[in-house]
C-alpha positions as CSV (number, residue, x, y, z in Angstrom):
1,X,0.0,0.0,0.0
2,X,0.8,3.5,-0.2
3,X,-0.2,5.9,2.5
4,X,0.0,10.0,1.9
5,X,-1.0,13.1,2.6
6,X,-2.3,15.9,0.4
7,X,-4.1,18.7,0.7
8,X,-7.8,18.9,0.3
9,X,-9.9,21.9,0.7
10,X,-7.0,23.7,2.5
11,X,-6.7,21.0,5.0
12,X,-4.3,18.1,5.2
13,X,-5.8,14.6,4.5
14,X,-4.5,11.1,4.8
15,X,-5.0,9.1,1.7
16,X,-4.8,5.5,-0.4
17,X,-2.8,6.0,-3.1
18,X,-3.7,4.5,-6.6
19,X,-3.0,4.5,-10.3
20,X,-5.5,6.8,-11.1
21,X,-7.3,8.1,-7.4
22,X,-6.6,8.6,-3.9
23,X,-9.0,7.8,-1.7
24,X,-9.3,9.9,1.4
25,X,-9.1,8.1,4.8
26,X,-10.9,9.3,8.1
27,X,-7.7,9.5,9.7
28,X,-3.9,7.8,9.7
29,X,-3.5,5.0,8.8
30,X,0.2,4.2,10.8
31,X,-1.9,3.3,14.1
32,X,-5.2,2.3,13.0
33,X,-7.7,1.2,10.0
34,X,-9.2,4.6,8.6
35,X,-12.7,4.7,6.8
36,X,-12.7,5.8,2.7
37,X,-14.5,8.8,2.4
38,X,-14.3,9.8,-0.9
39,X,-11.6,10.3,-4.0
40,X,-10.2,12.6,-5.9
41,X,-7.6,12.5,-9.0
42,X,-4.2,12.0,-8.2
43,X,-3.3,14.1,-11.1
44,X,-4.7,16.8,-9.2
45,X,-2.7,16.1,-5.9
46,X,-1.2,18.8,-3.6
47,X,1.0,16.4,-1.6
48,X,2.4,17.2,1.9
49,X,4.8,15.2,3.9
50,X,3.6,12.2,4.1
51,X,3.8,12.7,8.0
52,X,4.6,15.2,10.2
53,X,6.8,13.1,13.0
54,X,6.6,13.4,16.7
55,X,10.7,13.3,16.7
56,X,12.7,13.6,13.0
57,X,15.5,11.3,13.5
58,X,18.8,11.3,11.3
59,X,21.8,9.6,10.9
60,X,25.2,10.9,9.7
61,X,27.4,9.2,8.2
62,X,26.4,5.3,6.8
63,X,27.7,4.8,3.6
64,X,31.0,3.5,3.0
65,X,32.0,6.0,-0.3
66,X,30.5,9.0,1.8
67,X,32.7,8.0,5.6
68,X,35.7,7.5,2.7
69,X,34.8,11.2,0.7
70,X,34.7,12.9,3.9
71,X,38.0,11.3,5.4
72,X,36.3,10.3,8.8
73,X,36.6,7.3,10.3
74,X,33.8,4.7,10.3
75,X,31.2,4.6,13.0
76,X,31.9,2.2,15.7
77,X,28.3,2.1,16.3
78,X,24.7,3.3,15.8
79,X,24.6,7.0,16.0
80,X,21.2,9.3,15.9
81,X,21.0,13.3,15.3
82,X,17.8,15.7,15.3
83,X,16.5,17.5,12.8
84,X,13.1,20.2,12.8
85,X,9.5,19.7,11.6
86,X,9.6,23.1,10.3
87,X,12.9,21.8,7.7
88,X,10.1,19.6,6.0
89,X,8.1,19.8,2.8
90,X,6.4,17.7,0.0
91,X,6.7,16.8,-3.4
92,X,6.6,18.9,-5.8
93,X,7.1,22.0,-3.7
94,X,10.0,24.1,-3.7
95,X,13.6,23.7,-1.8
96,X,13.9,27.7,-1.2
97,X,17.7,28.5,-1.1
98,X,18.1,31.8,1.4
99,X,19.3,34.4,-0.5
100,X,22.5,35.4,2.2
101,X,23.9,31.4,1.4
102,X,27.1,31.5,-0.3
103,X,29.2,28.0,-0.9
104,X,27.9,24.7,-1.2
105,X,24.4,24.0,-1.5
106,X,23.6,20.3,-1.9
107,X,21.5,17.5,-1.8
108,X,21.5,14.2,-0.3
109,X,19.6,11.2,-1.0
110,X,18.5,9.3,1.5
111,X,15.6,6.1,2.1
112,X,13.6,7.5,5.4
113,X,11.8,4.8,8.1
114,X,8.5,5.6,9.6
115,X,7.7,3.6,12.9
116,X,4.2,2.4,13.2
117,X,5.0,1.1,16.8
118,X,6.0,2.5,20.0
119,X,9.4,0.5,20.9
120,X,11.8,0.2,23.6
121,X,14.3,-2.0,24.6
122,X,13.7,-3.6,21.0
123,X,15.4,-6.7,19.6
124,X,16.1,-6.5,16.1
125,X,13.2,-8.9,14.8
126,X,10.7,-6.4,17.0
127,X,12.4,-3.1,15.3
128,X,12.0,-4.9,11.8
129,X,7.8,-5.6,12.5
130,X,7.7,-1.9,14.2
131,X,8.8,0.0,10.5
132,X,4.9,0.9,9.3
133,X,6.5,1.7,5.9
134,X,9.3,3.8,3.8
135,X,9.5,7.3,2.0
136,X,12.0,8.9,0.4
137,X,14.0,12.1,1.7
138,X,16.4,15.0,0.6
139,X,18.8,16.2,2.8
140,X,19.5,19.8,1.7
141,X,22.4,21.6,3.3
142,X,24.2,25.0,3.2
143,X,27.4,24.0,3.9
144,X,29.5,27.5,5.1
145,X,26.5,27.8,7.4
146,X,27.3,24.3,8.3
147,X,31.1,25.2,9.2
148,X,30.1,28.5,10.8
149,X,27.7,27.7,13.2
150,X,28.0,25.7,16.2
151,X,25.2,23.4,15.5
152,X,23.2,22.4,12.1
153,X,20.2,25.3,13.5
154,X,20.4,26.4,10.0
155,X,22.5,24.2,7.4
156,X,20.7,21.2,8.2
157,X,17.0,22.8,9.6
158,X,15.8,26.1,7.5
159,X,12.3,26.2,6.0
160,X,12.2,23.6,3.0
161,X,15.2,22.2,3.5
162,X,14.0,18.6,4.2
163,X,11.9,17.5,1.4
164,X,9.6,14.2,2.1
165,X,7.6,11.9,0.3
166,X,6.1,11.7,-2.3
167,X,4.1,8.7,0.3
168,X,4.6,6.2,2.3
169,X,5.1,2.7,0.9
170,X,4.5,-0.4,2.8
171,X,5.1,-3.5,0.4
172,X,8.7,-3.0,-0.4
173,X,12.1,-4.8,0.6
174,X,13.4,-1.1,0.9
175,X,17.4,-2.3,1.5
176,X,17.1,-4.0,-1.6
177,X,16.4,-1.1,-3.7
178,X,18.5,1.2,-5.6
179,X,18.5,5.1,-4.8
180,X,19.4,7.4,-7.8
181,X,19.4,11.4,-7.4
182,X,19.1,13.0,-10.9
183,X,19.7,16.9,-11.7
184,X,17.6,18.4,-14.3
185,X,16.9,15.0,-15.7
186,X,21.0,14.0,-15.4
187,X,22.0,11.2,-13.1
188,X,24.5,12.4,-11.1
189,X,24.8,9.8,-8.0
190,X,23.3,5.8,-7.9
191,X,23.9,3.1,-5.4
192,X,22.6,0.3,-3.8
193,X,20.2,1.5,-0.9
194,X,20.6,-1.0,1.4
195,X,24.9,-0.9,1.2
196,X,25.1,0.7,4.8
197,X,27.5,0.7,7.7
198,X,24.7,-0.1,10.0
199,X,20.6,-0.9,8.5
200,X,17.8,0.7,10.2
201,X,17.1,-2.0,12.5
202,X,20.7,-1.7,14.0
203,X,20.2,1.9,14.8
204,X,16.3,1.1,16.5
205,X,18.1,-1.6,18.4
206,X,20.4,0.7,19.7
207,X,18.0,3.8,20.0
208,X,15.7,2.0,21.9
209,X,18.5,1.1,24.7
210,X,18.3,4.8,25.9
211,X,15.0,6.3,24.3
212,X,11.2,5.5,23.8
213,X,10.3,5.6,19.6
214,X,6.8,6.1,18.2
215,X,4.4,5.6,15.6
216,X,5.0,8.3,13.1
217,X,8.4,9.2,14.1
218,X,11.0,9.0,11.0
219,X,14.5,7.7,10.5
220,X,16.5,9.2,7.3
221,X,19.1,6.8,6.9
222,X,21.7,8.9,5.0
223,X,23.1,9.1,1.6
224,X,26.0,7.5,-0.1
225,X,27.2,11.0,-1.7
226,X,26.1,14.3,-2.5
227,X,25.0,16.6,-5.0
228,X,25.4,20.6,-5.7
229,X,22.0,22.4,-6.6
230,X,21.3,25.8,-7.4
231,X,18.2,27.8,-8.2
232,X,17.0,26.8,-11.5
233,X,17.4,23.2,-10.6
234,X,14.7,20.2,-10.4
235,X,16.0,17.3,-7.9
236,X,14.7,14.3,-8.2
237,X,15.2,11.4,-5.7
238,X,14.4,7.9,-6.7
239,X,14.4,4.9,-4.6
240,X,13.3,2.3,-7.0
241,X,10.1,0.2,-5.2
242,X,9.2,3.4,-3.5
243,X,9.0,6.2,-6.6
244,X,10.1,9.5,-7.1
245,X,10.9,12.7,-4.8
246,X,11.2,15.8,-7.1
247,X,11.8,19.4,-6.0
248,X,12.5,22.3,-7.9
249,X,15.0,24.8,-6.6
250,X,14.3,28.9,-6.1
251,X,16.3,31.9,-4.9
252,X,14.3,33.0,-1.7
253,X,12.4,35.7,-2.8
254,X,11.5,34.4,-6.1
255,X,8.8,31.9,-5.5
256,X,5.3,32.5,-5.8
């Protein structure tokens, strides 16, 4: 299945995605079974993050080329960050770059988790059956801010910098998947998703020693490499058995 949310009416709805429709649920479907209450055309979709988490997890560092690019050593074990709500948008909407960055500003795809299950203490077979499904995400980063600041508050965390979606997919073998991150219709990075330091199950294993995780909080799993962007730019992140994330980039200021 594939679970999203869109806007209908000016208000956010959870819905079934199809070919052709989506048919709009009574509620989410991560901890429950939602009545169908109507359909509209998914050509016509406004999509949204396919959920807004209760805590946006994120790890660093997890792909062998990247630990290697960035001359670091390799993690010795399961390491989360934190990112902000406020970072995320959907499909199809615009990754705003702020007009004062200067440097490096690039993107990073990455296969994101979402928990359907509140876990502690979880062995790995109970943190596999606890993932409710898997979207795709783009980390976007200003890098100088990154190097000038103390913590990621802005490289990591400005408005639109976290692109999500374009849903949530719930039938996939998501390690065995290839992600591919194409600029203006140009490959420019692909690699096997699941060719990680440590999978997601390893790092809710070791989450879970110290902190409770719940249904519709999300784990980006990082990126192999990265990608410049400037304004002008479409991104699109694929994740094959998942679909497509695409975002067009704009100059802050210049969007509609």
């Amino acid at each position: 299945m594939r679970y999203a949310r869109i806007l209908v009416d000016g208000r956010p709805v959870w819905g079934r995605v199809g070919e052709e429709e989506i048919e709009l649920l009574s509620g989410s479907p991560i901890e429950g079974e939602p009545e169908v209450l109507g359909a509209v055309a998914r050509s016509t979709a406004v999509w949204l993050p396919p959920v807004v988490p209760p805590v946006f997890y994120a790890v660093g560092m997890n792909y062998p080329r990247h630990i290697a690019h960035a001359g670091v050593e390799t993690p010795a074990r399961p390491e989360i960050g934190y990112r902000a709500n406020n970072a995320l948008t959907g499909h199809g909407s615009p990754i705003v770059k702020p007009a004062e960055v200067e440097g490096r500003f690039e993107a990073e795809p990455e296969l994101v988790a979402v928990i359907g299950r509140t876990l502690r203490h979880a062995t790995h077979e109970e943190a596999r059956k606890a993932v409710f499904g898997w979207t795709i995400g783009n980390d976007v980063s200003a890098r100088a801010w990154q190097h000038q600041d103390r913590t990621f508050w802005r490289s990591k965390n400005s408005d639109t910098f976290k692109p999500m979606g374009p849903w949530i997919e719930t039938d996939v073998d998501a390690l065995a998947q290839t992600t591919t991150l194409r600029v203006n219709g140009e490959v420019r990075s692909e690699f096997p998703t699941g060719d990680m330091v440590f999978d997601p199950f390893d790092y809710l294993v070791e989450m879970t020693r110290h902190l409770t995780v719940h249904p519709g909080d999300v784990l980006w799993m990082g990126a192999e490499s990265v990608c410049r962007i400037e304004p002008g730019d479409t991104v699109d992140v694929e994740i094959s058995g998942i679909g497509v994330l695409s975002n067009p980039v704009q100059l802050e200021g210049n969007q509609p």
